[in-house]
C-alpha positions as a Markdown table, in Angstrom:
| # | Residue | x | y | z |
|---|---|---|---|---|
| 1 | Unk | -23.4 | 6.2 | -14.8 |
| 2 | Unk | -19.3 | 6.0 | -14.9 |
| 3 | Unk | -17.3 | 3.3 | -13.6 |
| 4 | Unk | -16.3 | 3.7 | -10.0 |
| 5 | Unk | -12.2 | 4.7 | -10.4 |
| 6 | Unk | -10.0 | 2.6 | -8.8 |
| 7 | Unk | -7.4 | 3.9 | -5.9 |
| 8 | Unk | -5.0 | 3.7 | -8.0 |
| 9 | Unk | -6.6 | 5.6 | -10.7 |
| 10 | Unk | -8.0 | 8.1 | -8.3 |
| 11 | Unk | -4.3 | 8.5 | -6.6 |
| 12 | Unk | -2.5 | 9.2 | -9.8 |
| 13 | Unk | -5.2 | 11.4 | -10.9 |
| 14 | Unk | -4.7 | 12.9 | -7.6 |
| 15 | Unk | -0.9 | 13.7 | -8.6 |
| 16 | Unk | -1.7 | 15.1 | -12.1 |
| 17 | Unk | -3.7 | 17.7 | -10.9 |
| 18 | Unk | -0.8 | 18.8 | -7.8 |
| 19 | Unk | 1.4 | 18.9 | -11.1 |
| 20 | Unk | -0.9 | 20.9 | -13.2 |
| 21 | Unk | -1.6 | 23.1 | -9.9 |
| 22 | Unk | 2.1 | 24.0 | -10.2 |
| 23 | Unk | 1.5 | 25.5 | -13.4 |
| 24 | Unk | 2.3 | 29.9 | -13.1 |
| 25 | Unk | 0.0 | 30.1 | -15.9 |
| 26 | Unk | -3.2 | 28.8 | -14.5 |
| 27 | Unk | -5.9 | 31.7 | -14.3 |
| 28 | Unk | -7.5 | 31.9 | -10.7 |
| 29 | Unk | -10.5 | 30.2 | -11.8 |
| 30 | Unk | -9.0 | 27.2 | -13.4 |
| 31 | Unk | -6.6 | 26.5 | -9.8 |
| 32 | Unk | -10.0 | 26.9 | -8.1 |
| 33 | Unk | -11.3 | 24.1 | -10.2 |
| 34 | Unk | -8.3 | 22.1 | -9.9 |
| 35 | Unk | -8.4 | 22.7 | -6.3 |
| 36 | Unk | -12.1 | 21.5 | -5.8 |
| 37 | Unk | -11.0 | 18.3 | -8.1 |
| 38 | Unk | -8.1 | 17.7 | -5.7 |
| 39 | Unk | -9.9 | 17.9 | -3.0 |
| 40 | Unk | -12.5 | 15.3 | -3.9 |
| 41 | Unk | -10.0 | 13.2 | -4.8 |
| 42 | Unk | -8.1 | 13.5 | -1.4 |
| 43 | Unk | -11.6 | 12.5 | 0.4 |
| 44 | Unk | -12.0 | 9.6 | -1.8 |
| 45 | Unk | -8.9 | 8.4 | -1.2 |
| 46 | Unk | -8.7 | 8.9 | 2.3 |
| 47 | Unk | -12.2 | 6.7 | 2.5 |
| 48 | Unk | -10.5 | 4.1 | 0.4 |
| 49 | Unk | -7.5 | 3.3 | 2.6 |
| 50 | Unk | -10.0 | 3.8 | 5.8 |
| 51 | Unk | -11.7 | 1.3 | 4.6 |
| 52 | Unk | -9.0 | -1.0 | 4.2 |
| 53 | Unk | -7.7 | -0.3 | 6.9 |
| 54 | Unk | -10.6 | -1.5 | 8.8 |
| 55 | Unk | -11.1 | -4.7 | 6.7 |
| 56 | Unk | -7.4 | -5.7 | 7.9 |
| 57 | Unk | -7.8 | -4.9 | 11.7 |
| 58 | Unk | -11.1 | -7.5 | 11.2 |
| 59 | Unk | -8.3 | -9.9 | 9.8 |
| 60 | Unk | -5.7 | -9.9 | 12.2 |
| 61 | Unk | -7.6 | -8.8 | 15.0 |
| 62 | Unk | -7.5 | -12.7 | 16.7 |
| 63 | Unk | -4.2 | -13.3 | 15.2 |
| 64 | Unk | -0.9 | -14.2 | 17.7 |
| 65 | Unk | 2.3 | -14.6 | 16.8 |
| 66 | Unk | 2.0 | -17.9 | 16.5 |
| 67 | Unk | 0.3 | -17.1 | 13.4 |
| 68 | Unk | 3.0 | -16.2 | 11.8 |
| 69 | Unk | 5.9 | -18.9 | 12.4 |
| 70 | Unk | 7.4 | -20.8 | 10.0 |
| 71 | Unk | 7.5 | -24.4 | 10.6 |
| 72 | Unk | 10.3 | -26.4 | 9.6 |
């Protein structure tokens, strides 16, 4: 089974296939596919930053301002 991809990975996988989408000489079928791939890689993402998302609301969900000063 492959290695899970990173969000990083995913994200700049994400932005080759918007570039090669671009292409005028892609055949239907093959901007279909690239689509799809797209796609999959949008929902992953999206799911990735949810999830983090969540994970720092946990964090700072009992946090004041006081939290945050800087003492001299």
């Amino acid at each position: 089974m492959a290695e899970k991809k990173t969000f990083e990975e995913q994200l700049k996988e994400l932005e080759e296939v918007v570039k090669a989408l671009q292409s005028p000489e892609l055949t239907l079928d093959e901007s279909m596919k690239l689509y799809k791939k797209g796609m999959s890689l949008t929902t992953s993402c999206t799911k990735e930053l949810e999830k983090a998302e969540g994970e720092l609301k946990k964090l700072t969900e009992n946090l004041t301002e006081e939290d945050f000063s800087i003492e001299n």
